[in-house]
SEMI-704947 format. One record per residue (C-alpha): residue number from 0; residue in one letter; x, y, z. Coordinates in nm, 2 decimals, padded with zeros to 4 digits. Example, Ala and Ser with C-alpha at 12.3 -4.5 7.8 and 13.67 -1.06 7.14 Angstrom:
! SEMI-704947
[0; a; [01.23; -00.45; 00.78]]
[1; s; [01.37; -00.11; 00.71]]
! end
This chain:
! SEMI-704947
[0; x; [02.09; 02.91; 03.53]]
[1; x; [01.75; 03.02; 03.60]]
[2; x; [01.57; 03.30; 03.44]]
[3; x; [01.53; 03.64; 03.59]]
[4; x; [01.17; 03.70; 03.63]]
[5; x; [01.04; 03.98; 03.39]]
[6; x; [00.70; 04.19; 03.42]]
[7; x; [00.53; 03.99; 03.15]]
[8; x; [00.63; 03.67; 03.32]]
[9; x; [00.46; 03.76; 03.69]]
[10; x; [00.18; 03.85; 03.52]]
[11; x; [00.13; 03.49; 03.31]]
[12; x; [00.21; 03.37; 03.67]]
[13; x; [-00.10; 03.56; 03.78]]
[14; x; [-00.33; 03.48; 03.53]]
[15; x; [-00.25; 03.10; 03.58]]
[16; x; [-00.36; 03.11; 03.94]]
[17; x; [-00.66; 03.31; 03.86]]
[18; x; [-00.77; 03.04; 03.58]]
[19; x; [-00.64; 02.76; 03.82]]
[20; x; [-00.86; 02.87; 04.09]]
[21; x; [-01.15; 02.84; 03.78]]
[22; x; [-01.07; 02.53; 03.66]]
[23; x; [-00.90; 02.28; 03.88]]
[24; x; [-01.20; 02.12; 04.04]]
[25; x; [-01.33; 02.06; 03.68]]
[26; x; [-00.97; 01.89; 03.57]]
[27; x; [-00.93; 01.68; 03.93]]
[28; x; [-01.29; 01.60; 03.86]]
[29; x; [-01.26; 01.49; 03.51]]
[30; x; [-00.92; 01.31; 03.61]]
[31; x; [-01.06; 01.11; 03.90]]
[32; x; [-01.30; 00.96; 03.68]]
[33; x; [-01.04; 00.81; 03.48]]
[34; x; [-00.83; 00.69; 03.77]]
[35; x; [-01.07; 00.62; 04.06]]
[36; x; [-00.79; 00.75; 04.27]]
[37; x; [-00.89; 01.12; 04.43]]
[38; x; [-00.50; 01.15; 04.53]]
[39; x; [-00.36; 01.07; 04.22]]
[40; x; [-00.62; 01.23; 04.06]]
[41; x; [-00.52; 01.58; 04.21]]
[42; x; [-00.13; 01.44; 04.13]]
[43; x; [-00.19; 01.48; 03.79]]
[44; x; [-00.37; 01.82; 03.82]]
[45; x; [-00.07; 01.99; 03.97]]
[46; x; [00.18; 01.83; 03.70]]
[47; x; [-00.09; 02.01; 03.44]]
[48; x; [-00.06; 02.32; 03.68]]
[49; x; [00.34; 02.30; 03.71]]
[50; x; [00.31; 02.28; 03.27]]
[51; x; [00.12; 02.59; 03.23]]
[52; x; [00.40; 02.74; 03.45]]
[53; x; [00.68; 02.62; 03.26]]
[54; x; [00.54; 02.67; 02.88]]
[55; x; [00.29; 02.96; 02.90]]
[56; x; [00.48; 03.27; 02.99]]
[57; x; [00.72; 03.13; 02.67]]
[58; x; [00.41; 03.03; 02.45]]
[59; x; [00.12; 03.26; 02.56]]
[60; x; [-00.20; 03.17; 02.75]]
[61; x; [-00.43; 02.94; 02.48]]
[62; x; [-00.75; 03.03; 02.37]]
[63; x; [-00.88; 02.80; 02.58]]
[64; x; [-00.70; 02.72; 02.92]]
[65; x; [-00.92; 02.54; 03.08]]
[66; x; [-00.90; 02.26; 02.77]]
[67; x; [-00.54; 02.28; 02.81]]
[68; x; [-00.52; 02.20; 03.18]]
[69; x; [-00.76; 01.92; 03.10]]
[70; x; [-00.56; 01.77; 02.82]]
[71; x; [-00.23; 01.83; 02.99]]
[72; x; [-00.36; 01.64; 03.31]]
[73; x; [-00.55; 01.37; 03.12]]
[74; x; [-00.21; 01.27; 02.92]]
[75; x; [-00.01; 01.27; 03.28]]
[76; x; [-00.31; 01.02; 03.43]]
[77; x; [-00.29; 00.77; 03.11]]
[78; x; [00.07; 00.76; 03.15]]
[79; x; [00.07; 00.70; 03.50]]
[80; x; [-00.20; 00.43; 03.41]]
[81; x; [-00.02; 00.26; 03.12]]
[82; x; [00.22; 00.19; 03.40]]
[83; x; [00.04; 00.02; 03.64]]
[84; x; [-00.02; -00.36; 03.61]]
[85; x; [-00.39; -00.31; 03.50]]
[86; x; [-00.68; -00.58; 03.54]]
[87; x; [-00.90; -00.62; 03.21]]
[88; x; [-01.18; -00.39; 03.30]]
[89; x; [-00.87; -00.14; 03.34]]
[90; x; [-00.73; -00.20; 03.05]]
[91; x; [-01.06; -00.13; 02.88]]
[92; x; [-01.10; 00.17; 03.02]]
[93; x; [-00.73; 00.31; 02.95]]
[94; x; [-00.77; 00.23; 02.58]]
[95; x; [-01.11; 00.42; 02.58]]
[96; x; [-00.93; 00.69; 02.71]]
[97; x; [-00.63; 00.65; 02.47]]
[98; x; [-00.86; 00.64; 02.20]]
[99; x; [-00.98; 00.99; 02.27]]
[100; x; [-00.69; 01.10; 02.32]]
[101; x; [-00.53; 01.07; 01.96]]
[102; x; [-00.85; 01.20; 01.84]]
[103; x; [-00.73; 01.53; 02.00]]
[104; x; [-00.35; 01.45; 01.97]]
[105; x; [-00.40; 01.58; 01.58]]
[106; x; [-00.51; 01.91; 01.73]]
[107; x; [-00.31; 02.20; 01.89]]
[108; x; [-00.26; 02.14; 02.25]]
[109; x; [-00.49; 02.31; 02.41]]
[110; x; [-00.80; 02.34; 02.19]]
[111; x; [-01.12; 02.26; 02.26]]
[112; x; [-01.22; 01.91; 02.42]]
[113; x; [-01.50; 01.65; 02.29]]
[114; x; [-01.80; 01.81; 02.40]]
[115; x; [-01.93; 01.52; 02.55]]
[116; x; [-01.65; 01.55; 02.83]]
[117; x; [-01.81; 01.93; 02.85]]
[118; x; [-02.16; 01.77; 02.95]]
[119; x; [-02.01; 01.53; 03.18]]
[120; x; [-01.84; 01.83; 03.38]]
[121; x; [-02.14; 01.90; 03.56]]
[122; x; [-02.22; 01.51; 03.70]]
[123; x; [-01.84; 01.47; 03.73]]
[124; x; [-01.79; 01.76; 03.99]]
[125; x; [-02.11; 01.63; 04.21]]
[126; x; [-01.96; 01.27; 04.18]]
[127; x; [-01.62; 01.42; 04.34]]
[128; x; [-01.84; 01.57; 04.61]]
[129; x; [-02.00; 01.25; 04.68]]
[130; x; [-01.65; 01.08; 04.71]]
[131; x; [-01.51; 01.37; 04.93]]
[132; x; [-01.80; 01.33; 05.19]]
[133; x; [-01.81; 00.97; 05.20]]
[134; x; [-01.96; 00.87; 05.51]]
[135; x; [-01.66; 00.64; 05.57]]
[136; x; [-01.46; 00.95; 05.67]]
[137; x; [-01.51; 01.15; 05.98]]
[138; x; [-01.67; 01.48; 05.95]]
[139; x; [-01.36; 01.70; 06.03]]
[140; x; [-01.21; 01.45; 05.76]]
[141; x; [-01.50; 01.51; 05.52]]
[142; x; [-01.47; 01.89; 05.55]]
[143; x; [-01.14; 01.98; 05.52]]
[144; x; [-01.10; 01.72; 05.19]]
[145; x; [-01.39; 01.87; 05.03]]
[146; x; [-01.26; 02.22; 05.10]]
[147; x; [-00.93; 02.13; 04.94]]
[148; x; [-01.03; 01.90; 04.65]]
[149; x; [-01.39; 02.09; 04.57]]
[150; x; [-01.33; 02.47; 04.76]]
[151; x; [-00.95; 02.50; 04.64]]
[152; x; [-00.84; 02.61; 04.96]]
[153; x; [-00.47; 02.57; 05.03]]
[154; x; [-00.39; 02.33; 05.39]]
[155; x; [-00.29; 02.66; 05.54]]
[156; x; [-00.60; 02.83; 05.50]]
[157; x; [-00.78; 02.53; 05.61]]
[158; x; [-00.60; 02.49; 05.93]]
[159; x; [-00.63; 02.90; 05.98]]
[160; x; [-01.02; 02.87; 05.91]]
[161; x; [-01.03; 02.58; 06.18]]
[162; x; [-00.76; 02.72; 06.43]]
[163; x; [-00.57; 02.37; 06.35]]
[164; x; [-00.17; 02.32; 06.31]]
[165; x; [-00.12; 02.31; 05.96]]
[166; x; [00.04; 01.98; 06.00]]
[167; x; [-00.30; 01.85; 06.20]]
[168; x; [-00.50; 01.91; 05.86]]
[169; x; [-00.25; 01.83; 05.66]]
[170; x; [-00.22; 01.49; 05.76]]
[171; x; [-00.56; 01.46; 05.78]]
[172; x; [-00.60; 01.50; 05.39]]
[173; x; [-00.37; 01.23; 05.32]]
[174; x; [-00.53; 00.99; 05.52]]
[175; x; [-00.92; 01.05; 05.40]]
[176; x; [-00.76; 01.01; 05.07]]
[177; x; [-00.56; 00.73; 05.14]]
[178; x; [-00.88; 00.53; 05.29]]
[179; x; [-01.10; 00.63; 05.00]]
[180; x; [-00.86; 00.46; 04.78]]
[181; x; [-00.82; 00.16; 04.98]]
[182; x; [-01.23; 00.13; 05.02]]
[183; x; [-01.23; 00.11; 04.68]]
[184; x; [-01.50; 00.40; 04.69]]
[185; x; [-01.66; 00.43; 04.33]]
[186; x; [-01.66; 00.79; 04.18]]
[187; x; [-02.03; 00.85; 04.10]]
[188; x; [-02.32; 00.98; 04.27]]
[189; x; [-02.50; 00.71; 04.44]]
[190; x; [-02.94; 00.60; 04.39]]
[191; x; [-03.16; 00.42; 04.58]]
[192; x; [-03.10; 00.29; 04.91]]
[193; x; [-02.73; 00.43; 04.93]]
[194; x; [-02.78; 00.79; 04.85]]
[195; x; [-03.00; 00.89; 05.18]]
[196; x; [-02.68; 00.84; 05.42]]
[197; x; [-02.44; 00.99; 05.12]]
[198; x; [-02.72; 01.29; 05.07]]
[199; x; [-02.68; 01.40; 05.45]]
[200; x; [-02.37; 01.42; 05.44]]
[201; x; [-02.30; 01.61; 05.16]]
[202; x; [-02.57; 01.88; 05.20]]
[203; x; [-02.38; 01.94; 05.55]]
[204; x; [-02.04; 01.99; 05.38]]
[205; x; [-02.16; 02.21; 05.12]]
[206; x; [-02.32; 02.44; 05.37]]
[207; x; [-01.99; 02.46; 05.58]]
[208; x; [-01.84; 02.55; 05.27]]
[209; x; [-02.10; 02.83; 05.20]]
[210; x; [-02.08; 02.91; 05.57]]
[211; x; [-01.70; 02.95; 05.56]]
[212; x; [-01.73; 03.20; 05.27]]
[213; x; [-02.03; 03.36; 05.43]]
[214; x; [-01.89; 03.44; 05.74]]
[215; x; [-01.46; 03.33; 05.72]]
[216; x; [-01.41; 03.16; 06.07]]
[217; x; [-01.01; 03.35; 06.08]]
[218; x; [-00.82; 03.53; 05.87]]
[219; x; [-00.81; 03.93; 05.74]]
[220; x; [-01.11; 03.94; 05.54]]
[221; x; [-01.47; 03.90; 05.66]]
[222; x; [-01.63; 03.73; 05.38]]
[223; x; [-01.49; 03.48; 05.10]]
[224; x; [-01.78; 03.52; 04.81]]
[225; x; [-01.58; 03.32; 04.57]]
[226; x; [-01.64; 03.04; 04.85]]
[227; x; [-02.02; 03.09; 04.85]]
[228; x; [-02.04; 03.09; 04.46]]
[229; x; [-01.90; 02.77; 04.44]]
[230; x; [-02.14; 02.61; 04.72]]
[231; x; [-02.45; 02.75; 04.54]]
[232; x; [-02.35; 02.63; 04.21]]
[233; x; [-02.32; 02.30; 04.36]]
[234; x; [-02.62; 02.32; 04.56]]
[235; x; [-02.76; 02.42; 04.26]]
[236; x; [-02.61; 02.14; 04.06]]
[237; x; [-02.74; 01.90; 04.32]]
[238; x; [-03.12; 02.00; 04.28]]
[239; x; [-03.13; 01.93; 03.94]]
[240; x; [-03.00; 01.60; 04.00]]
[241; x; [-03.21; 01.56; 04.23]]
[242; x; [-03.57; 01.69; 04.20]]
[243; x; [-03.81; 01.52; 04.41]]
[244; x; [-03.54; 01.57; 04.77]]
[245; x; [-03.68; 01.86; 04.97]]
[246; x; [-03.35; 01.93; 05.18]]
[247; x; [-03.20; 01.97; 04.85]]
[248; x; [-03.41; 02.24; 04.74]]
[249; x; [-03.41; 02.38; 05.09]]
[250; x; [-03.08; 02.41; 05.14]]
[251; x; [-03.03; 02.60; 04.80]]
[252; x; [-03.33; 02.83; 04.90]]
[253; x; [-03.11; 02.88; 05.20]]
[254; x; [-02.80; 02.97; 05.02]]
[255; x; [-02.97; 03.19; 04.76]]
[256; x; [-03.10; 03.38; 05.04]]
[257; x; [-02.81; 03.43; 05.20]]
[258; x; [-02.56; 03.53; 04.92]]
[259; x; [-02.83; 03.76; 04.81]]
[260; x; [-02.70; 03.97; 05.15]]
[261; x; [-02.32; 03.93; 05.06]]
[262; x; [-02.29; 04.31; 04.90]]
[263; x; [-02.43; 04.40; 05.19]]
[264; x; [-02.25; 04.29; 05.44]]
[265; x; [-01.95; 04.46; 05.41]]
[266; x; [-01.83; 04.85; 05.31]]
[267; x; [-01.59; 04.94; 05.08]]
[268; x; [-01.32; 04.91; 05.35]]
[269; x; [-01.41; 04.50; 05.38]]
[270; x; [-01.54; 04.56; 05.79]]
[271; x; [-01.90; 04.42; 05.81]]
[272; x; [-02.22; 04.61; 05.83]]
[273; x; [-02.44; 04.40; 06.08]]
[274; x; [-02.80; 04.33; 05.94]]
[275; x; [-02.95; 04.58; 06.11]]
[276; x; [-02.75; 04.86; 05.95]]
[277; x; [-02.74; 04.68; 05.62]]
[278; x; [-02.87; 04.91; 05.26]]
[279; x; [-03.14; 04.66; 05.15]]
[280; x; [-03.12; 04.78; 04.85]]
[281; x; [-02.78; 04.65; 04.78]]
[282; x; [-03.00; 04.30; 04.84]]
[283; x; [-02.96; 04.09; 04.54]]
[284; x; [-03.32; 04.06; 04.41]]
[285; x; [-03.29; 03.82; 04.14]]
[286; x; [-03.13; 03.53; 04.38]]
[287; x; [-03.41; 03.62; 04.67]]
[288; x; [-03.64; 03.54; 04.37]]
[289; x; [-03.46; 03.21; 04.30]]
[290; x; [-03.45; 03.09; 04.67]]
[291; x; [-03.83; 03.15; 04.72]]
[292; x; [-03.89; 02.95; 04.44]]
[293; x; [-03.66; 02.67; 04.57]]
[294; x; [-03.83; 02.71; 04.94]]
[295; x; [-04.17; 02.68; 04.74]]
[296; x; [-04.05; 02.37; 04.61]]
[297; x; [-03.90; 02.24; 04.92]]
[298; x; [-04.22; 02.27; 05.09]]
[299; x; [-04.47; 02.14; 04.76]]
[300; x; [-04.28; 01.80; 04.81]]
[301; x; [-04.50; 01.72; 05.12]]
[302; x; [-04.23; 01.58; 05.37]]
[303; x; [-04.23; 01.73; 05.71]]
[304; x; [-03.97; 02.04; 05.65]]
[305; x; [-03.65; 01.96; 05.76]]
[306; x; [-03.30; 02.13; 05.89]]
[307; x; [-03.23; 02.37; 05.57]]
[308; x; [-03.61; 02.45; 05.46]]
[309; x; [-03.65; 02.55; 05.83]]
[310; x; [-03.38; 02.80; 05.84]]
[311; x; [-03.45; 02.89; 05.47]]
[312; x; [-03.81; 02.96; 05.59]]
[313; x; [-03.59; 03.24; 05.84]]
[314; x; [-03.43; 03.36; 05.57]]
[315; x; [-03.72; 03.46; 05.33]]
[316; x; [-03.86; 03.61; 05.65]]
[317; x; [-03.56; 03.88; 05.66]]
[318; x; [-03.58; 03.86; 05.26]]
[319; x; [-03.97; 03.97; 05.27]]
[320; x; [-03.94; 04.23; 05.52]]
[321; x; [-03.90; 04.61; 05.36]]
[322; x; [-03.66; 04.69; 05.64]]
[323; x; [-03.50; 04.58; 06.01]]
[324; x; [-03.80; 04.72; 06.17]]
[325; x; [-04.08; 04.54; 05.98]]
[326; x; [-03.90; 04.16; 06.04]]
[327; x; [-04.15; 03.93; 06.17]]
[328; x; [-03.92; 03.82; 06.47]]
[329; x; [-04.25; 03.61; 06.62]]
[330; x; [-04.19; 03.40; 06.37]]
[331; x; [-03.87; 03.37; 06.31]]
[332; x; [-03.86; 03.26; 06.66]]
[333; x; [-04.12; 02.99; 06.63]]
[334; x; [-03.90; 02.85; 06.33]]
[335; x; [-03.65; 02.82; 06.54]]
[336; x; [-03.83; 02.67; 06.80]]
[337; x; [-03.89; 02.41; 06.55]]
[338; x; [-03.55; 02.39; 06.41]]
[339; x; [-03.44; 02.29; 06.77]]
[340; x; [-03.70; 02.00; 06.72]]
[341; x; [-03.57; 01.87; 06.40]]
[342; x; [-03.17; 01.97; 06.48]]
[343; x; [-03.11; 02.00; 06.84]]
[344; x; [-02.75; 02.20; 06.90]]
[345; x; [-02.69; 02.48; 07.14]]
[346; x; [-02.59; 02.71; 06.82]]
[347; x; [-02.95; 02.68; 06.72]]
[348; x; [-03.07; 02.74; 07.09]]
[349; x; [-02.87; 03.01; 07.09]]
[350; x; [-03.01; 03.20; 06.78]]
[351; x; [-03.32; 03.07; 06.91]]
[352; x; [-03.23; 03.30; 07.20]]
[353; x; [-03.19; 03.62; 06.97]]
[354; x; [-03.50; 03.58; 06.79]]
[355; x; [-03.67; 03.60; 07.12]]
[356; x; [-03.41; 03.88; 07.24]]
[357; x; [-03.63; 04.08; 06.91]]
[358; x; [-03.97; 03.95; 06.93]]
[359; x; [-04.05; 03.97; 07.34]]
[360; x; [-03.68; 04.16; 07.48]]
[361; x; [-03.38; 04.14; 07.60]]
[362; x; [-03.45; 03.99; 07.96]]
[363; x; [-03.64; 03.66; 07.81]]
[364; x; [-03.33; 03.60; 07.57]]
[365; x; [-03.10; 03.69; 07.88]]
[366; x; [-03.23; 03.36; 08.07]]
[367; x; [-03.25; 03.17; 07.75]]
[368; x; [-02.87; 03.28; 07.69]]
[369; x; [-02.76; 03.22; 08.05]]
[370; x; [-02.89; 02.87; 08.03]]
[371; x; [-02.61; 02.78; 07.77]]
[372; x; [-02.30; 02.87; 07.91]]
[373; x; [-02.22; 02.60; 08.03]]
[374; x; [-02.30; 02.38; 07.69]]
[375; x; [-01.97; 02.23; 07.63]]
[376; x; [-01.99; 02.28; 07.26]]
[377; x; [-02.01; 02.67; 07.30]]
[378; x; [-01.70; 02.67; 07.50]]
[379; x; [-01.50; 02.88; 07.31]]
[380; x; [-01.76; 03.01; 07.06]]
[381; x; [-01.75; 03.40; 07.06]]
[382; x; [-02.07; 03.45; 06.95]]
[383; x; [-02.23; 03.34; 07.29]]
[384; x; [-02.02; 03.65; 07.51]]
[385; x; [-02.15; 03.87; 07.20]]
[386; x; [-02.49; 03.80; 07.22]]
[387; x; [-02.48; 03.84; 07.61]]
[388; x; [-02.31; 04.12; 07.55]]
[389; x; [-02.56; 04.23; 07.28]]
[390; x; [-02.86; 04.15; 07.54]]
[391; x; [-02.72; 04.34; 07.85]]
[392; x; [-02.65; 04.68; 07.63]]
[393; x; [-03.00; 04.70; 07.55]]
[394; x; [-03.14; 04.64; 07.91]]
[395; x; [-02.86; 04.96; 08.03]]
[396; x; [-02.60; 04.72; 08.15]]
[397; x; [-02.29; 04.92; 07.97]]
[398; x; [-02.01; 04.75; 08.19]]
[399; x; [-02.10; 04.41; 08.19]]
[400; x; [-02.18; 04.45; 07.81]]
[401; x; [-01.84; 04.59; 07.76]]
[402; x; [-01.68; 04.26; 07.93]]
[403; x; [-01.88; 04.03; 07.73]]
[404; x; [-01.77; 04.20; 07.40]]
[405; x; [-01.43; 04.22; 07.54]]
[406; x; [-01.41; 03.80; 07.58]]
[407; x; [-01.59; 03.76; 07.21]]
[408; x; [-01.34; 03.99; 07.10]]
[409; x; [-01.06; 03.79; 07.26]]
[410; x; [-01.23; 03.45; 07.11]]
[411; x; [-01.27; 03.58; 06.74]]
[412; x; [-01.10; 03.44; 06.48]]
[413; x; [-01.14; 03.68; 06.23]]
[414; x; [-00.96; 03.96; 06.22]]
[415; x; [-01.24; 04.21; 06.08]]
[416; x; [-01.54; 04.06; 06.33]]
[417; x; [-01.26; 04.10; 06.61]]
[418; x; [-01.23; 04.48; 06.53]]
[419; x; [-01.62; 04.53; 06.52]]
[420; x; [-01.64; 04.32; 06.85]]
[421; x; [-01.41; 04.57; 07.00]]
[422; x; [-01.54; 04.85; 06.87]]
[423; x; [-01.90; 04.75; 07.04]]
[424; x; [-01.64; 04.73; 07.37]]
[425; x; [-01.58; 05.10; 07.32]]
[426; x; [-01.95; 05.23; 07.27]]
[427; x; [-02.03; 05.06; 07.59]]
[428; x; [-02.05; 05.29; 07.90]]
[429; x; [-02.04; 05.23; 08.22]]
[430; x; [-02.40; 05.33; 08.45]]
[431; x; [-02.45; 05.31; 08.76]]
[432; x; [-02.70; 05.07; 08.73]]
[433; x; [-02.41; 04.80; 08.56]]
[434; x; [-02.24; 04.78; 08.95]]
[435; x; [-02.50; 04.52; 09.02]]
[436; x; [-02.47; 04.19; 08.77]]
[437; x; [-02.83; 04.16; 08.62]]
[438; x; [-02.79; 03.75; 08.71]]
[439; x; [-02.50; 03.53; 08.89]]
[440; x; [-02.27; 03.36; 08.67]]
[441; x; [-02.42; 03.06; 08.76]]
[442; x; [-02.77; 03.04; 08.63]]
! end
């Protein structure tokens, strides 16, 4: 018969999940070393997970959970190894790990691991984001594995983020998993000639990540910080790895720069406070400080600056400016004149757009904007009826405005940016001079 559930017991189960969300890329990390098996890997993770459930609202949370999760999923993954039909090199490495583990076996469960595995944590987590963004997989593929295994989202808030049936990303997990185990895909971060093409496309995961906690793509709340922490620790992880790779440091600069806005961006009710409107004083001064540094040593490397130093360099232009007034929008928009040289997308164009919107008016972004409508990849994308919408207030055009922010509205995702989106709707008002369209539809 099972146990009623007592006050004490819910909150055990609480504190659980709030250490599991802590500590469970370190153990799938740690346990995927052991197996070379990502899948079975986060198997084993979830039996430790289901163990804490069942013995700590009985025994009390250990002094150490994160040790205890470790050990718990450790013993599942030599188990399930003692069981396989193991080639020599195998069988090496299980009774390495066997050996360790009666050196802890004398111990209290739970209690603090060899500190060598402590050292190795670091190295082990950027070797399981190497393996989730192996180039083998497809992007989509690479994103929503590395989200799950490395940004412990749940499928469901994976498929909400991406406006994708459940099912869709699901199924999609299971098989970048399954063909990372059948590639044989060692768990370590690649040198030399095979970490360029491995590089790429892990820098371009880890800033969907950040970007997904910057600015959630669905869902009730407008930011997930937790999300952006976790990208920045890795980004920062990744440049001490890596020292001499300029889109490294320029792509922590980037992140540093950006989470130095996040208590910014919202008030105390969770709706977001555009940049204009933002307390810069609520700026985060020490991690401004830190991504200057790391855009100073993106650009003392001497390679042409690429993707993330260029929109770090954009960045540090808000980040210098006292306030919204004083921005250097000139050249902000010459960066992004050259970011469309180095990464060509309409996205970019279209923030190239804006930066002219501020620097030389609304009527030079208008064409710029009007020029993308019909970009296929922006089909959808509620940003591009905003910023028309945006433009065309400023130059009187309340009703068209009101239309555009109407459509974003209707294309939003996220609950919180939909609200704002309508509440710009609202402000608009009609003039006389809005009953003529400032340009056709078609240009």
């Amino acid at each position: 018969m099972r146990k009623p559930e007592t006050p004490a017991a819910n909150e055990t189960a609480r504190a659980v999940a709030a250490i599991w969300r802590i500590e469970s890329v370190k153990v799938v990390a740690h346990v995927a070393r052991i197996t070379r098996d990502l899948g079975l890997a986060e198997d084993c993770a979830q039996d430790a997970l289901v163990a804490a459930l069942e013995h700590w609202p009985e025994l009390g949370i250990p002094e150490r959970p994160g040790a205890w999760l470790m050990t718990a999923a450790k013993r599942r993954a030599l188990d399930h190894l003692r069981h396989r039909t193991l080639a020599a090199a195998q069988h090496e490495r299980l009774g390495h790990e066997a050996d360790l583990q009666q050196q802890i076996a004398a111990r209290e469960f739970g209690e603090m691991l060899d500190a060598r595995l402590d050292d190795a944590i670091g190295d082990e987590i950027l070797a399981l984001v190497f393996t989730a963004c192996h180039p083998l997989l497809a992007p989509e593929a690479r994103a929503a594995l590395t989200l799950k295994v490395v940004g412990g989202l749940s499928t469901h808030e994976i498929a909400r983020a991406y406006l994708k049936p459940e099912p869709t990303i699901a199924q999609r997990i299971v098989r970048a998993k399954r063909a990372l185990a059948a590639a044989h895909v060692p768990f370590e971060v690649p040198c030399g000639r095979e970490l360029a093409p491995r590089l790429a496309s892990v820098l371009e995961v880890l800033y969907l990540m950040f970007n997904e906690g910057y600015a959630a793509s669905a869902g009730p709340e407008w930011m997930r910080p937790a999300l952006c922490e976790e990208a920045l620790r890795l980004a920062r992880a990744l440049a001490a790895r890596l020292p001499g790779e300029s889109e490294v440091h320029g792509l922590q600069a980037l992140m540093e720069l950006q989470a130095s806005r996040l208590a910014a961006r919202a008030d105390a009710r969770g709706d977001p406070i555009l940049l204009a409107d933002q307390d810069r004083g609520r700026w985060d001064r020490l991690l401004i400080r830190r991504g200057l540094a790391a855009l100073d040593r993106a650009h003392s490397s001497g390679a042409a600056p690429g993707s993330y130093a260029l929109q770090a360099a954009i960045a540090a232009c808000h980040a210098r400016a006292a306030d919204f007034a004083g921005t250097d929008w000139p050249r902000i928009a010459a960066l992004y004149d050259a970011l469309l040289q180095v990464s060509p997308s309409p996205v970019v164009a279209l923030n190239h757009a804006v930066a002219v919107g501020m620097a030389y008016g609304p009527a030079a972004a208008l064409e710029l904007v009007n020029a993308l409508r019909a970009a296929p990849e922006l089909v959808g994308y509620h940003l591009l009826p905003a910023v028309r919408g945006d433009l065309l207030e400023k130059m009187g055009e309340g009703r068209a405005a009101r239309a555009e922010f109407e459509r974003a509205a209707d294309l939003a995702g996220n609950a919180r940016e939909r609200a704002l989106l309508q509440a710009r709707a609202r402000k608009c008002h009609a003039t006389d001079a809005s009953a003529a369209p400032v340009v056709s539809p078609g240009r």
